[in-house]
KOLZAZA-978874 format. One record per atom (N, C-alpha, C): residue number from 1; x, y, z. Coordinates in pm, whole numbers. Layout:
REM KOLZAZA-978874
<NUM; <X; Y; Z>>
...
***
This chain:
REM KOLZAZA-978874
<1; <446; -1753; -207>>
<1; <489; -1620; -164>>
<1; <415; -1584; -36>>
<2; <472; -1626; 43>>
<2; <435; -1590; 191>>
<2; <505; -1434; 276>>
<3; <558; -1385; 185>>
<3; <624; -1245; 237>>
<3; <576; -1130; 116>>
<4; <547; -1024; 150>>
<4; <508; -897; 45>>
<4; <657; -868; 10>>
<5; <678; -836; -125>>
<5; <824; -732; -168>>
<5; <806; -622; -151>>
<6; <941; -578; -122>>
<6; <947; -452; -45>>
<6; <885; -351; -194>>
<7; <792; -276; -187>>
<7; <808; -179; -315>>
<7; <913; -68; -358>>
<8; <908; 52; -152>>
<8; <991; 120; -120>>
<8; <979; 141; -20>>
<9; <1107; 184; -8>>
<9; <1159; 241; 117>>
<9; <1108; 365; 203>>
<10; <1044; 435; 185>>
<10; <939; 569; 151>>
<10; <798; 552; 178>>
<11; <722; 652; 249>>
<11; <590; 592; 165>>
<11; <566; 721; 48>>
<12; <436; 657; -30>>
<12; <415; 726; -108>>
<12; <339; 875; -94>>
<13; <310; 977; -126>>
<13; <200; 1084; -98>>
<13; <106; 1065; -197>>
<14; <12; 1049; -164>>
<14; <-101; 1023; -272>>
<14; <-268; 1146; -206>>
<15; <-288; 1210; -313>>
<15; <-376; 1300; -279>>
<15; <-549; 1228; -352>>
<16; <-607; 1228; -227>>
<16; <-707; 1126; -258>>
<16; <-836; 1227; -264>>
<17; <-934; 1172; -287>>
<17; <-1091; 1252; -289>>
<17; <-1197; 1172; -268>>
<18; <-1260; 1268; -135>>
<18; <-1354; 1220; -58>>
<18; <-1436; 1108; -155>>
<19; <-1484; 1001; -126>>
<19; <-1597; 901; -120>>
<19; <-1549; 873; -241>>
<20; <-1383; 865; -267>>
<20; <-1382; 730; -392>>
<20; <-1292; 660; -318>>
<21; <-1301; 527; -377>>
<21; <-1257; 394; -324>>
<21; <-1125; 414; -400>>
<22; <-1035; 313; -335>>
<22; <-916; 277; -325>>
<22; <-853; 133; -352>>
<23; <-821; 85; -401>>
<23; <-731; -64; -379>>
<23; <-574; -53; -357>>
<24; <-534; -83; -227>>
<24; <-364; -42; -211>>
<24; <-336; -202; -250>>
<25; <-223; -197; -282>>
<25; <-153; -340; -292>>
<25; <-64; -384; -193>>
<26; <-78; -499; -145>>
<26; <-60; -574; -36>>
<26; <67; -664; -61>>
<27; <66; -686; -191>>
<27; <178; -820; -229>>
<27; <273; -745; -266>>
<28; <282; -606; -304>>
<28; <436; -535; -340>>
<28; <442; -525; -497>>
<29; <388; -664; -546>>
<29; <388; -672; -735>>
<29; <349; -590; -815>>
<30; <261; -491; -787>>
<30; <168; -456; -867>>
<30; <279; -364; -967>>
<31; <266; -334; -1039>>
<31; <369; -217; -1177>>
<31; <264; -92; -1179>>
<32; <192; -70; -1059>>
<32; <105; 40; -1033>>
<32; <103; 115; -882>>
<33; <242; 83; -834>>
<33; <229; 114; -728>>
<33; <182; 262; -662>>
<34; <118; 307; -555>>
<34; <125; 195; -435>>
<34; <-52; 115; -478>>
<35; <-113; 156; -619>>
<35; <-239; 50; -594>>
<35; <-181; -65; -689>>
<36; <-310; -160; -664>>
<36; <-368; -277; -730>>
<36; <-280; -302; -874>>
<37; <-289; -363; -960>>
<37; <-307; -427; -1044>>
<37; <-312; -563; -1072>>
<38; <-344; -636; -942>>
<38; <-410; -762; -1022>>
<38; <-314; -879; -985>>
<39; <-171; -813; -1010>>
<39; <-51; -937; -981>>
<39; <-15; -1013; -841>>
<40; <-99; -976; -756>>
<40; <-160; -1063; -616>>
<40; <-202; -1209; -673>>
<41; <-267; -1213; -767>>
<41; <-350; -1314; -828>>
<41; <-249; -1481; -786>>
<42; <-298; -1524; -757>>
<42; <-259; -1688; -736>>
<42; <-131; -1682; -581>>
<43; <-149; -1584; -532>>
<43; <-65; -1588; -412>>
<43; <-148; -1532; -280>>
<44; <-133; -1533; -183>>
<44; <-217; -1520; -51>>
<44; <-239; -1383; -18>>
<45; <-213; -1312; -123>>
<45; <-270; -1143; -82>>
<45; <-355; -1115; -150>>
<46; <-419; -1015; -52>>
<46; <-567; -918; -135>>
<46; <-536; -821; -115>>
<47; <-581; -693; -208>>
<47; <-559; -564; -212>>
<47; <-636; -515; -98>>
<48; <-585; -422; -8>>
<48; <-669; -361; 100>>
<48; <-771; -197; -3>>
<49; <-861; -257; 56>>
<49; <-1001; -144; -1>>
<49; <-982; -56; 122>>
<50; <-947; 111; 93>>
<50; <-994; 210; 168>>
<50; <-1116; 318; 45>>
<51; <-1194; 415; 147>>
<51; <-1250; 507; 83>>
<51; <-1213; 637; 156>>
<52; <-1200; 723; 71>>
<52; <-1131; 875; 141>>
<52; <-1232; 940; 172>>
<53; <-1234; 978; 342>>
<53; <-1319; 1066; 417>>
<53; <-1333; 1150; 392>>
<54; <-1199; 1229; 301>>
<54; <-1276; 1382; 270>>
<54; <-1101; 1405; 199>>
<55; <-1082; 1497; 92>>
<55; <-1036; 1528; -2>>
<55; <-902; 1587; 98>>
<56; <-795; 1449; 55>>
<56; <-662; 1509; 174>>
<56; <-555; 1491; 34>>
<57; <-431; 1465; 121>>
<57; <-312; 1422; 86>>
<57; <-282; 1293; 225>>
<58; <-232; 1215; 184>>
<58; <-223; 1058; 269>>
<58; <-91; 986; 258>>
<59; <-28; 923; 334>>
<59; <58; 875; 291>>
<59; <85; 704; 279>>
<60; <92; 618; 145>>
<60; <47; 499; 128>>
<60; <165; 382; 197>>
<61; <167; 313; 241>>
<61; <279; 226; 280>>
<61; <323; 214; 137>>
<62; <460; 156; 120>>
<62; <537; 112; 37>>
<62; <640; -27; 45>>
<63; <647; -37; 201>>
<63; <725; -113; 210>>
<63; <662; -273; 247>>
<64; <488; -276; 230>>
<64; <412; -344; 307>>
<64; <423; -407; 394>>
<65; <484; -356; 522>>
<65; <476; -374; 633>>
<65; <437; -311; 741>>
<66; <321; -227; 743>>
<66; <295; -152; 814>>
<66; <187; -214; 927>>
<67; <176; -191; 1032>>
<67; <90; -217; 1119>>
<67; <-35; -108; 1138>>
<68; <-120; -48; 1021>>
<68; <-177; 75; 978>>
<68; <-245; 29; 829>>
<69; <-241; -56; 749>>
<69; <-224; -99; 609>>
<69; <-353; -46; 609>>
<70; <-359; 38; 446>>
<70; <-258; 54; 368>>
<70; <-182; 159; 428>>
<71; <-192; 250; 551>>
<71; <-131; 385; 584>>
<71; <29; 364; 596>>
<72; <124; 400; 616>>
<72; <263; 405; 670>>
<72; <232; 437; 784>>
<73; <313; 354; 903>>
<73; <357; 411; 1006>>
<73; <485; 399; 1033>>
<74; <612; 424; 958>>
<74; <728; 444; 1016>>
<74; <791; 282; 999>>
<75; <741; 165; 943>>
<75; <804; 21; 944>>
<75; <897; 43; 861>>
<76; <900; 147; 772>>
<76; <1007; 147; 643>>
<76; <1123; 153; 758>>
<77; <1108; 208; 885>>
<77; <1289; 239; 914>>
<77; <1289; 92; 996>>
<78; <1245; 21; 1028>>
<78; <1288; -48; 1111>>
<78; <1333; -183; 1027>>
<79; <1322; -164; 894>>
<79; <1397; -280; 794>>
<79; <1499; -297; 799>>
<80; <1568; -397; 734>>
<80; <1714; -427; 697>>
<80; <1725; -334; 571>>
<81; <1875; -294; 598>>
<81; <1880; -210; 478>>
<81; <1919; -282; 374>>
***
């Protein structure tokens, strides 16, 4: 698996709090999206580690293709539909 699955089309809003850690998922698999669970395991992705600067609302990629990871920047539109 050399390509991430798309999760969504969207990103997610996720309201985070200052100085806790994060694991976004990178491979698309996880059944916890947009974090971790583990199902990266035996394929060439790692979960990207962020920690939240201070108590926001954020918006997570979904489609893992962002040039920002884990953030969205707008790659969801430039997909095939």
């Amino acid at each position: 698996m050399d390509e991430a699955v798309i999760a969504g089309r969207t990103p997610s809003k996720i309201a985070v709090k200052e100085g806790k850690s994060y694991l976004w998922c990178a491979c698309g698999q996880s059944k916890k999206q947009p974090f971790c669970d583990g199902s990266h395991k035996g394929t060439s992705f790692s979960p990207v580690k962020f920690v939240a600067e201070k108590d926001k609302d954020v918006f997570l990629c979904m489609c893992k293709h962002s040039n920002k990871k884990p953030f969205c920047d707008g790659s969801h539109n430039k997909l095939d539909k």
